[in-house]
C-alpha positions as CSV (number, residue, x, y, z in Angstrom):
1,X,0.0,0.0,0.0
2,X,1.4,3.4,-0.9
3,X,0.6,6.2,1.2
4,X,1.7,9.4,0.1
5,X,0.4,11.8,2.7
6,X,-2.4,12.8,5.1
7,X,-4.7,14.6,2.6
8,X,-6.8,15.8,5.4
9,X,-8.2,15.7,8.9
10,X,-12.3,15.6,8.8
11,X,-13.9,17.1,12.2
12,X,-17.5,17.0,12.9
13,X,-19.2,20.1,14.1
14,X,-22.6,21.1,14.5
15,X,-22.6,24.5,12.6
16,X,-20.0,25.9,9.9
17,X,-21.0,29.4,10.4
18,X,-19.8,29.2,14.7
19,X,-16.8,27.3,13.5
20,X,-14.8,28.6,10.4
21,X,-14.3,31.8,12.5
22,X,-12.3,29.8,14.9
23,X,-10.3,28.5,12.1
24,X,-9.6,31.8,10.5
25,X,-9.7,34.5,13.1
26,X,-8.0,32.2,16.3
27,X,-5.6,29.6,14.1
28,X,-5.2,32.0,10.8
29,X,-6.0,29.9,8.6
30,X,-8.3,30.8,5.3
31,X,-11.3,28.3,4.5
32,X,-10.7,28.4,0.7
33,X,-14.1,26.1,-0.4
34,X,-17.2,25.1,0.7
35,X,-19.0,22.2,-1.1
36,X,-22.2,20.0,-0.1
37,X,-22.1,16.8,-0.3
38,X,-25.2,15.7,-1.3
39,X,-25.3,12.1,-1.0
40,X,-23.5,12.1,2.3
41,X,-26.1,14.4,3.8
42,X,-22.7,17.1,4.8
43,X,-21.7,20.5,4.0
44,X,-17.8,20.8,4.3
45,X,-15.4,24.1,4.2
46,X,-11.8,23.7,3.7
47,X,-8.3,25.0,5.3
48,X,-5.1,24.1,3.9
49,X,-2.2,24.2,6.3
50,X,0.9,23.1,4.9
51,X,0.1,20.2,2.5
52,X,-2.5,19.2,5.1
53,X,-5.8,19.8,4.2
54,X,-8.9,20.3,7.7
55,X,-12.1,19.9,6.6
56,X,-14.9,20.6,8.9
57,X,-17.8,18.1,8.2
58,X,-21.8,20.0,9.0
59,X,-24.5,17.6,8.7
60,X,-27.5,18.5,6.3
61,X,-29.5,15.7,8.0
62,X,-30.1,14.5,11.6
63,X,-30.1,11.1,9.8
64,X,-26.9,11.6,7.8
65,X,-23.4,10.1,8.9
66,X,-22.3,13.3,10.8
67,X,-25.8,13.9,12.2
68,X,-25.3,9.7,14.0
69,X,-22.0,10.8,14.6
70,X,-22.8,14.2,16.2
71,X,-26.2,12.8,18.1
72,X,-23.6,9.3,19.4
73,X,-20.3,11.0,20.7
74,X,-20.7,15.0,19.7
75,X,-18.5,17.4,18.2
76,X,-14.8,16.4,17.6
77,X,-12.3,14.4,15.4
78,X,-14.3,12.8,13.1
79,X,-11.7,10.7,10.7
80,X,-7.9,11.2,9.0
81,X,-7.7,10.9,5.4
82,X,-4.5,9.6,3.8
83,X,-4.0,10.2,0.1
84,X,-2.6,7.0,-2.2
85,X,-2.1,6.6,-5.9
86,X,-4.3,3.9,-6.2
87,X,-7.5,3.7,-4.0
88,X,-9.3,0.5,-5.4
89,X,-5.3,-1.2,-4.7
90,X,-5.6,0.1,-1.2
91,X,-8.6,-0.9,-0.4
92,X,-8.0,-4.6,-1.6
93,X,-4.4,-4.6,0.4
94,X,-6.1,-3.3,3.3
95,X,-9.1,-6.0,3.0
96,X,-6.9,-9.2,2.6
97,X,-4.9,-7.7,6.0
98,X,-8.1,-8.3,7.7
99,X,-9.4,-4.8,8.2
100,X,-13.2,-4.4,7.6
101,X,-13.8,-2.1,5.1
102,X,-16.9,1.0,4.6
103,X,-16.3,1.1,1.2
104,X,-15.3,-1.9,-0.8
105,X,-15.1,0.3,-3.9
106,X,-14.3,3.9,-4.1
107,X,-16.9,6.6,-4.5
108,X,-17.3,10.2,-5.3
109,X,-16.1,12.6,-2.3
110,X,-15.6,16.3,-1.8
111,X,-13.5,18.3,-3.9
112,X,-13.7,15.6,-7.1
113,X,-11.6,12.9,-4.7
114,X,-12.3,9.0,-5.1
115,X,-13.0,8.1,-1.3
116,X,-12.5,4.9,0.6
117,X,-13.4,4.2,4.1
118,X,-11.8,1.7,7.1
119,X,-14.5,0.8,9.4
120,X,-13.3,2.2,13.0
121,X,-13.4,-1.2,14.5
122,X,-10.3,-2.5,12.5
123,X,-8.1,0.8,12.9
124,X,-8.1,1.3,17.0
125,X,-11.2,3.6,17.0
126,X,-9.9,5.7,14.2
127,X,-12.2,5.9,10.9
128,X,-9.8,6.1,8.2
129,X,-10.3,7.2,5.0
130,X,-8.6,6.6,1.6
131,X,-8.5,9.5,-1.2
132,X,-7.5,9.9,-4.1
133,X,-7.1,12.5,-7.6
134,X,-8.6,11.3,-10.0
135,X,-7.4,11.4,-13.2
């Protein structure tokens, strides 16, 4: 499996509008995109910090992933996105190492990526997501 970086950190919160200011007026930082994601029932925005992307995750629907998520544990560290050349390869390499997969084949994510998701209960309470370009 080839890695290449951590293409972002995803963090659950409850309203966009209360937290990009944190972002840009406490840490600096300038949310450059924000994009709903329909079929995920989220609205995201986007900081870059080095070649480290944050992307805060707003639910659009009490019964969307980030609505559960929100309603289960509340606000906070959602997942940690690592970026790879080849998603469907690291999806398969990750599957016959025994983890339990979200996604056994890529689909559409925010800004255009190919996503993948690691069910939390195979990576120590971490959901882990796979991303990549396409192209």
């Amino acid at each position: 499996m080839e890695l290449t970086h951590i293409e972002h950190i995803g963090i659950a919160v409850k309203s966009l509008e209360e937290a990009i200011p944190y972002y840009e007026e406490v840490l600096g930082l300038k949310c450059y995109a924000i994009e709903e994601v329909k079929d995920q029932k989220v609205k995201t925005a986007f900081f870059r910090i080095g070649q480290t992307k944050i992307e805060l995750l707003e639910s659009t629907a009490a019964d969307g992933p980030i609505g559960k998520f929100i309603e289960k544990r509340g606000p906070g560290l959602h997942h940690m996105a690592f970026a790879t050349n080849s998603i469907e390869n690291a999806l398969k390499e990750a599957e016959e190492k025994g983890v339990r997969l979200v996604d056994k084949k890529p689909r559409k994510g925010a800004e255009g990526l190919n996503i993948g998701f690691l069910h939390p209960g195979s990576t120590f309470g971490t959901l882990t997501e796979f991303c990549e370009k396409p192209g």
